[in-house]
N, C-alpha and C positions, 0 to 999 in steps of 0.2 A: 500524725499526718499520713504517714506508711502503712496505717493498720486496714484499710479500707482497701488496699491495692487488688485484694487479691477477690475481691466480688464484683459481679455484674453491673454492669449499668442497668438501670432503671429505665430507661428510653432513653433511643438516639437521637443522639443530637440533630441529626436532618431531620428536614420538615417532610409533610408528606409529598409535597410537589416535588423537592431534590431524590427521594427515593426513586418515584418514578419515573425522572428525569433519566437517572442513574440505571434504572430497569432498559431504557427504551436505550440508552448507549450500550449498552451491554451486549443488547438483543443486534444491534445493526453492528456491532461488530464481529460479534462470532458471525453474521449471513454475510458478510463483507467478508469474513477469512473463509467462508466454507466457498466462497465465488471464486476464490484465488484459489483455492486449492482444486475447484475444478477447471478453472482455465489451464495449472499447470497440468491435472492430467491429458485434458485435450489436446497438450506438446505433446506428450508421452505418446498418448495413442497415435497422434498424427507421423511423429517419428517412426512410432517400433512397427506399424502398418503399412502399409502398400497402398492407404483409400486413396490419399492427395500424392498429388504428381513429384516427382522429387525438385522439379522447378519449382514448384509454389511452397514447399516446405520452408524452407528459411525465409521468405517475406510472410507466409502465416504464423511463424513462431515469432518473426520479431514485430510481427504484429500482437501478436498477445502479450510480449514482453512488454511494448509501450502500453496497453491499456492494463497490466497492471502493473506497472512503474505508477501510474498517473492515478489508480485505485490505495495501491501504498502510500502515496504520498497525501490523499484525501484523506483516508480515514483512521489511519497508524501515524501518521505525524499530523496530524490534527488539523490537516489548513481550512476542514470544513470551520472551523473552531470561531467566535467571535476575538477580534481582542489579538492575536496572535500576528498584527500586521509584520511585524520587524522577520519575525522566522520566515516567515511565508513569501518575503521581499528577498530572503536570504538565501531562500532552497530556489525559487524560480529561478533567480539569477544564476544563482548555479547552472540550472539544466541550460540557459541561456547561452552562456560560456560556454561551458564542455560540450555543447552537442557539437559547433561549428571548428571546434578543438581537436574533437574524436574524427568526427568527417577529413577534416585537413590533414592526419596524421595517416589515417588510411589511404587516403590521394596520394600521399605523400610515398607512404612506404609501397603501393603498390599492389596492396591487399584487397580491393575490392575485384570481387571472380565473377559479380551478376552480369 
């Protein structure tokens, strides 16, 4: 039974449509991380320059934070995904909760400087 372990497979077991399928998920994820990695330098730059006003800097960074919070959670945790209601029911709620959690804890403590 053990003797065969150590050779190739003859073809794989996916079909040709789950290759491709697999091809096209692949492709939109790396162009989904290469979009975040340039939204994050667009904070970089906006920060370490002088072009945006230092008022508008922290509502355009935490504007780029929420669009890609909401890119992270599409295409890295799958909620594009079929099938996956229960997780998807799990992480909304979540952001549901803690955003009005974060906001009152800020009111609260006195931390809001805008």
């Amino acid at each position: 039974m053990g003797e065969n372990l150590s050779q190739p497979f003859e073809k794989s077991a996916m079909s040709k449509d789950e290759r491709i399928q697999l091809e096209r998920e692949k492709r939109i994820q790396i162009t989904a991380f290469a979009f975040m990695i340039s939204l994050t330098l667009l904070a970089f730059i906006a920060t370490g320059s002088e072009i945006i006003p230092a008022v508008f800097t922290v509502p355009f960074i935490v504007g780029l934070a929420v669009i890609q919070f909401f890119l992270q959670l599409f295409y890295f945790m799958h909620l594009k995904d079929k099938n996956h209601a229960w997780p998807n029911m799990m992480m909304v709620s979540g952001v549901f909760l803690s955003t009005p959690t974060i906001i009152a804890l800020a009111l609260l403590l006195g931390e809001t400087k805008f």
